[in-house]
C-alpha positions as CSV (number, residue, x, y, z in Angstrom):
1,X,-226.4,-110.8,144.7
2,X,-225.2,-111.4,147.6
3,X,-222.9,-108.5,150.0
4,X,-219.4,-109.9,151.4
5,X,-218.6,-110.0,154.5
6,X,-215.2,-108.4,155.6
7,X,-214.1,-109.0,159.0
8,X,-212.5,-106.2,160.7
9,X,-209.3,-107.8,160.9
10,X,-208.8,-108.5,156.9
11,X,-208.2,-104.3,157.6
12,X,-205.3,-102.6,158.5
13,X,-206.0,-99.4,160.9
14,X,-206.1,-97.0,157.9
15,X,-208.4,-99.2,156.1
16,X,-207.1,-100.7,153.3
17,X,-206.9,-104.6,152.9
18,X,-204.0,-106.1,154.9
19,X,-203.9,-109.5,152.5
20,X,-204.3,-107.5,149.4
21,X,-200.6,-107.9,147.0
22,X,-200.1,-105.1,145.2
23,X,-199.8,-104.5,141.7
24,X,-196.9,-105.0,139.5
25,X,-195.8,-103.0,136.7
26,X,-194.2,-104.8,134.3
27,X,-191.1,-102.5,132.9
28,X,-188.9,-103.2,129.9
29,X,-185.0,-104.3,130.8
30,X,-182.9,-101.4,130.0
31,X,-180.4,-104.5,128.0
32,X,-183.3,-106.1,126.1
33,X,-182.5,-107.0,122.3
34,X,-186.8,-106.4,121.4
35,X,-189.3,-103.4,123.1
36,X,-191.8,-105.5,121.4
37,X,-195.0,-106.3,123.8
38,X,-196.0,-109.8,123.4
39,X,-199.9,-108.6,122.3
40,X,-198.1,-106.7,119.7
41,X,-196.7,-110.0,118.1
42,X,-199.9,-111.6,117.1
43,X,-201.4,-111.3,114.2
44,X,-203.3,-113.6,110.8
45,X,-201.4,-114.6,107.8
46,X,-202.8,-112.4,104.8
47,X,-202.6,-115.3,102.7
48,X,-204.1,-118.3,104.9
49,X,-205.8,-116.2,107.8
50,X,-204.3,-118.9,110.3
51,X,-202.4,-117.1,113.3
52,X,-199.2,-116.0,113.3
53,X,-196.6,-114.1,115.5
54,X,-193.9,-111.9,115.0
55,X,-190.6,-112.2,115.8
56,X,-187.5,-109.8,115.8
57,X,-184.7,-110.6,114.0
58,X,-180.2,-110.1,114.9
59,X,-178.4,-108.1,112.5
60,X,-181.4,-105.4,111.7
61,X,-183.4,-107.7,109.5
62,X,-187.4,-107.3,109.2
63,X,-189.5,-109.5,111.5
64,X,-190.3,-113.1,110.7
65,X,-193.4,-114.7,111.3
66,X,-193.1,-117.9,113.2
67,X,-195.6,-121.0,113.9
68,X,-197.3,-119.7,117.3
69,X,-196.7,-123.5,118.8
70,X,-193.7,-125.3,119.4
71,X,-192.6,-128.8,116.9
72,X,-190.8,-131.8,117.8
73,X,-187.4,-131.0,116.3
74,X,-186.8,-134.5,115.8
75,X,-189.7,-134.0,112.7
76,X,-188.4,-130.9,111.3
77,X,-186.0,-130.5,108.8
78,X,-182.6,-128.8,110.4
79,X,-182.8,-126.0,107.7
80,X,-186.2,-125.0,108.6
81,X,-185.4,-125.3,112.9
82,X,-186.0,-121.9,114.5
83,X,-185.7,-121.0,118.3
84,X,-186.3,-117.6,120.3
85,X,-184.2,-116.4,122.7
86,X,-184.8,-113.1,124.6
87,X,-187.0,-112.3,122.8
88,X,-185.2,-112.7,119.3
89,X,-185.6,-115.4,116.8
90,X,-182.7,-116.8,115.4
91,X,-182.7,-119.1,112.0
92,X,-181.1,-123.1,114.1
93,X,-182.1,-124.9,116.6
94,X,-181.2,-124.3,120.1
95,X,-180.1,-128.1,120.8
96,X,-183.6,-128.8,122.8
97,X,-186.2,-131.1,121.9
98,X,-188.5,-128.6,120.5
99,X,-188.1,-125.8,118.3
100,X,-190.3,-123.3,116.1
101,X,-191.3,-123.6,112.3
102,X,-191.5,-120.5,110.2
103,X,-194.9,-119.7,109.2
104,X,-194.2,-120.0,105.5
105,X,-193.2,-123.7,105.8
106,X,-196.5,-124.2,106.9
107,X,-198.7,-121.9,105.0
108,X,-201.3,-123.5,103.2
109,X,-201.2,-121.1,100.7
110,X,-198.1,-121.0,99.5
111,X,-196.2,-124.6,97.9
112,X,-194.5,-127.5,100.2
113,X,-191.5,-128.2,100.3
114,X,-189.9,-131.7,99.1
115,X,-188.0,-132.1,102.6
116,X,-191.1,-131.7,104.7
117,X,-191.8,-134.2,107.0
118,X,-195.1,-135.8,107.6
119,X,-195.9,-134.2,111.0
120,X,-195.7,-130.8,108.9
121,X,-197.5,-131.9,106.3
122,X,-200.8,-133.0,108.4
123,X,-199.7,-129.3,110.1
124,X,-200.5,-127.8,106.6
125,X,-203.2,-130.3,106.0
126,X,-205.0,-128.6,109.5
127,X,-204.2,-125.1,108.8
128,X,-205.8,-125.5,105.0
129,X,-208.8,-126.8,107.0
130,X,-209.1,-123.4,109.0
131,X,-208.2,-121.5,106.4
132,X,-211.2,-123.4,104.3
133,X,-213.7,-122.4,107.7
134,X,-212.3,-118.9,107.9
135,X,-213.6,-118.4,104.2
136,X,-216.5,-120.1,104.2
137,X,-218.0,-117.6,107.5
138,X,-216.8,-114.7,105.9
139,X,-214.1,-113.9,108.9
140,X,-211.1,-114.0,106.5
141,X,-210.5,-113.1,102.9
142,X,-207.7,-114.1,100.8
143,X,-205.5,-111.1,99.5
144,X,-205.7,-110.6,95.6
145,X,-202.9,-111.5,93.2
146,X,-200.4,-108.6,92.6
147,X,-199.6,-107.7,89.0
148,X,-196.5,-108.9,87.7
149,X,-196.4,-106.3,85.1
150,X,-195.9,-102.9,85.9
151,X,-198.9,-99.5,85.6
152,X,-199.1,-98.3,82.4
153,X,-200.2,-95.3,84.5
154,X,-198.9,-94.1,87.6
155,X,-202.2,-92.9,89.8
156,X,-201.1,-93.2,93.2
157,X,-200.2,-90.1,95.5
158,X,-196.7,-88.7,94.4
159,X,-195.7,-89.5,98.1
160,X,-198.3,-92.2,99.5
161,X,-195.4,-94.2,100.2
162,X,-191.5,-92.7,99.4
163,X,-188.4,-94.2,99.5
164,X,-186.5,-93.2,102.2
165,X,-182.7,-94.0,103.0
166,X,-181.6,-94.5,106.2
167,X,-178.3,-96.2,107.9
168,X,-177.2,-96.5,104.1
169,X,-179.9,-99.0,103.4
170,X,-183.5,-97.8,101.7
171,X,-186.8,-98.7,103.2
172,X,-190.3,-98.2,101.6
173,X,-192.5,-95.7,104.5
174,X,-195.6,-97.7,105.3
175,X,-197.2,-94.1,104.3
176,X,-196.3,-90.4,103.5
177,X,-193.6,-89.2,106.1
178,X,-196.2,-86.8,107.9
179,X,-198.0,-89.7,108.9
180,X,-195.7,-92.1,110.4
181,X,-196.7,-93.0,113.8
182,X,-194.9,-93.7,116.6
183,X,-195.2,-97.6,117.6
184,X,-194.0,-96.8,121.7
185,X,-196.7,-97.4,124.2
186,X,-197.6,-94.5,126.4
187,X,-198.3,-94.4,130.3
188,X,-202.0,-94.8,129.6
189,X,-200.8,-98.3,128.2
190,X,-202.4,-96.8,124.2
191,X,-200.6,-96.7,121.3
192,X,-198.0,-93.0,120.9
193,X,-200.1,-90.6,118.8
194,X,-197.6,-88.2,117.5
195,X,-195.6,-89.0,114.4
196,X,-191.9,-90.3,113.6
197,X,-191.4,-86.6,111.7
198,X,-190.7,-84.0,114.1
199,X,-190.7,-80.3,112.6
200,X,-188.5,-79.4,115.2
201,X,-186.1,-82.0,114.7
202,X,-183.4,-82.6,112.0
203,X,-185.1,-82.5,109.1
204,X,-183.9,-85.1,105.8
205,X,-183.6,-83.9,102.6
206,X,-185.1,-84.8,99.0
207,X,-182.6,-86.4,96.7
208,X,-182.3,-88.1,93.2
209,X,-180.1,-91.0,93.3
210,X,-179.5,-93.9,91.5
211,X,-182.1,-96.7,90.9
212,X,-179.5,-99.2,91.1
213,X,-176.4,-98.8,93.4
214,X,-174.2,-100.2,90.5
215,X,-174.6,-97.7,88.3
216,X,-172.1,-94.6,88.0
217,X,-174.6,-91.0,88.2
218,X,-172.5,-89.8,85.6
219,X,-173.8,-92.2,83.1
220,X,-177.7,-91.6,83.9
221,X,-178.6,-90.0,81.4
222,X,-182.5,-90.7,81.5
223,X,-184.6,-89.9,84.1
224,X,-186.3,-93.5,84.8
225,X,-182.9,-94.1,86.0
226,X,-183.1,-92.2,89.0
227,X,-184.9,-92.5,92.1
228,X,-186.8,-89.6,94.4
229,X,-185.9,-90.7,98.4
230,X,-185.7,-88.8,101.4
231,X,-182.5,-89.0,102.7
232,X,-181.1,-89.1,106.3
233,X,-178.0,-90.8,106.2
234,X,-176.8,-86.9,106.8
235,X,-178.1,-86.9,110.5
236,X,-176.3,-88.5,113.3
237,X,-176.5,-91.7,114.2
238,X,-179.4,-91.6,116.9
239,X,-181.7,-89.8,115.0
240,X,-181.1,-92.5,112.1
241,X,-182.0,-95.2,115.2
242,X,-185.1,-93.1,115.9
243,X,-186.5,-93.6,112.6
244,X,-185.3,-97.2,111.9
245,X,-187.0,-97.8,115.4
246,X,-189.8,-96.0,114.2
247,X,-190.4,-93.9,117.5
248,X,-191.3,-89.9,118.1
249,X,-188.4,-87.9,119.7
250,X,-190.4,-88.3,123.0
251,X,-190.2,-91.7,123.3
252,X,-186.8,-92.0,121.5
253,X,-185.2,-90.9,124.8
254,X,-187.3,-93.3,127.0
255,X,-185.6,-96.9,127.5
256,X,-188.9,-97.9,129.7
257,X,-191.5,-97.5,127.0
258,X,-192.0,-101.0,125.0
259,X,-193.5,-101.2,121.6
260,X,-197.0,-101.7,121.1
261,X,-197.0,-102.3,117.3
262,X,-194.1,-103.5,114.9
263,X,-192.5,-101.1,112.9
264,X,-193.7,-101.4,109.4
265,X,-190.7,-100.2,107.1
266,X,-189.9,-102.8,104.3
267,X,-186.5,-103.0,102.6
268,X,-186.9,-101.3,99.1
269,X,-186.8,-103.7,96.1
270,X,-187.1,-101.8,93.1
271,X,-188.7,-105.5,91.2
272,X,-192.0,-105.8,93.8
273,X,-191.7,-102.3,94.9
274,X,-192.0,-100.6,91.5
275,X,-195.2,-99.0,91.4
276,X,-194.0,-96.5,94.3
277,X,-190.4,-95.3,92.2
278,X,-190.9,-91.5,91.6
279,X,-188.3,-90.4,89.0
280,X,-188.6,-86.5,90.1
281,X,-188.7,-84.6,93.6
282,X,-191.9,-83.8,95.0
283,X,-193.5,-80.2,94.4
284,X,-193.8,-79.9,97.7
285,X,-191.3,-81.1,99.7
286,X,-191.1,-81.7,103.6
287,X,-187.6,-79.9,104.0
288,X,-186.8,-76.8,101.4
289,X,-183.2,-78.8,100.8
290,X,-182.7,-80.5,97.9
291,X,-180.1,-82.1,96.0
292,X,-178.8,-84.7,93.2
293,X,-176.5,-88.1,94.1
């Protein structure tokens, strides 16, 4: 190795470097539609183990997972034309030359379309030929078939992953309420450790409601017919955001911080979703407030 040589003139009279720029500190704009960093939007399909990234969505749907490269528009059907903008991915092309693909019209796992052009199709062709590598050196394994038909016996934890009801929609927790975390990014540029429940905050409370928002509760009369949620459409408005955001009630207050992981709440389904329905309260509840809807 060899020492560098610094002139005295590269230094100021204090000492420090005078051609040195200094660092910038990217910050989040206080009017941007997505916190979400761009290393938190990469990721692998689960199906094909080809890579992915993450997109949010207008109008409070879950994230899509888009193509990470650009197409020719000109090859792709109009119904299958995405383009990001701000941040935000949005289902139509923007009226430029290129535009993004979802990843599902793409995946090699899953069937082609009929109205697939043939610069898609040698797309697929080349993704089925990494997924083929990426399971042949062990660095990717395909997911296992779910059961269509339902448990004859229900093993899992009686709140591995509840129902809860927020801005009168229900989402499936990615895990028991206790341990939510908080997907903000701290000072120290990690990942928030404390959790989306706050025992000081407002807390939800334990309900039975309908399975089905058709049916009248007066007319319930057995008990597979109801649903166990936790329910916080009672609290005000923000602290509904704060969860749907999925943020602790440090970082709920802190426009700056951007998102280091995608929230993981999926919109309930009671058909795919069925082997996490509880029909009764739990015995041990995280609020002492209970009630039937």
């Amino acid at each position: 190795m060899h020492a560098t040589n610094i002139s005295a003139s590269d230094r100021a009279w204090d000492g420090s470097y005078k051609h040195r720029r200094p660092q910038r500190f990217l910050r989040v704009a206080p009017d941007s539609p997505t916190r979400l960093l761009r290393t938190a939007q990469q990721s692998r399909c689960s199906d094909c183990g080809n890579h992915i990234e993450w997109y949010d969505r207008t109008a409070g749907h879950n994230p899509v997972p888009l193509h990470p490269h650009e197409l020719p528009a000109a090859d792709v059907p109009p119904h299958q034309r995405w383009h990001v903008d701000t941040g935000i991915a949005h289902p139509s092309g923007d009226g430029s030359p290129w535009c993004r693909v979802r990843h599902r019209a793409l995946c090699p796992a899953t069937p082609a379309e009929p109205t697939s052009s043939s610069t898609m199709d040698a797309l697929r062709r080349s993704l089925a030929l990494t997924s083929r590598r990426l399971q042949d050196t062990g660095h990717f394994t395909p997911r296992p078939p779910s059961c269509a038909d339902p448990p004859t016996q229900d093993t899992a934890a009686p709140e591995a992953r509840p129902v809860v009801q927020l801005l009168c929609l229900r989402y499936l927790a990615p895990g028991p309420l206790a341990h939510i975390p908080c997907v903000a990014q701290t000072r120290a540029r990690n990942r928030c450790p404390h959790p989306v429940l706050d025992p000081d905050a407002l807390p939800g409370i334990w309900v039975l409601a309908p399975l089905h928002h058709d049916h009248e509760p007066g007319h319930l009369p057995f008990a597979e017919l109801w649903l166990a949620l936790y329910d916080l459409t009672h609290l005000p408005y923000s602290e509904q955001l704060r969860w749907r955001a999925q943020r602790c009630t440090a970082h709920a207050t802190a426009p700056d911080a951007a998102d280091i992981a995608r929230t993981t709440w999926e919109p309930f389904n009671p058909r795919t979703h069925h082997q996490h329905i509880r029909h009764h309260l739990p015995a041990s509840p995280h609020s002492a407030r209970q009630g039937r809807r």
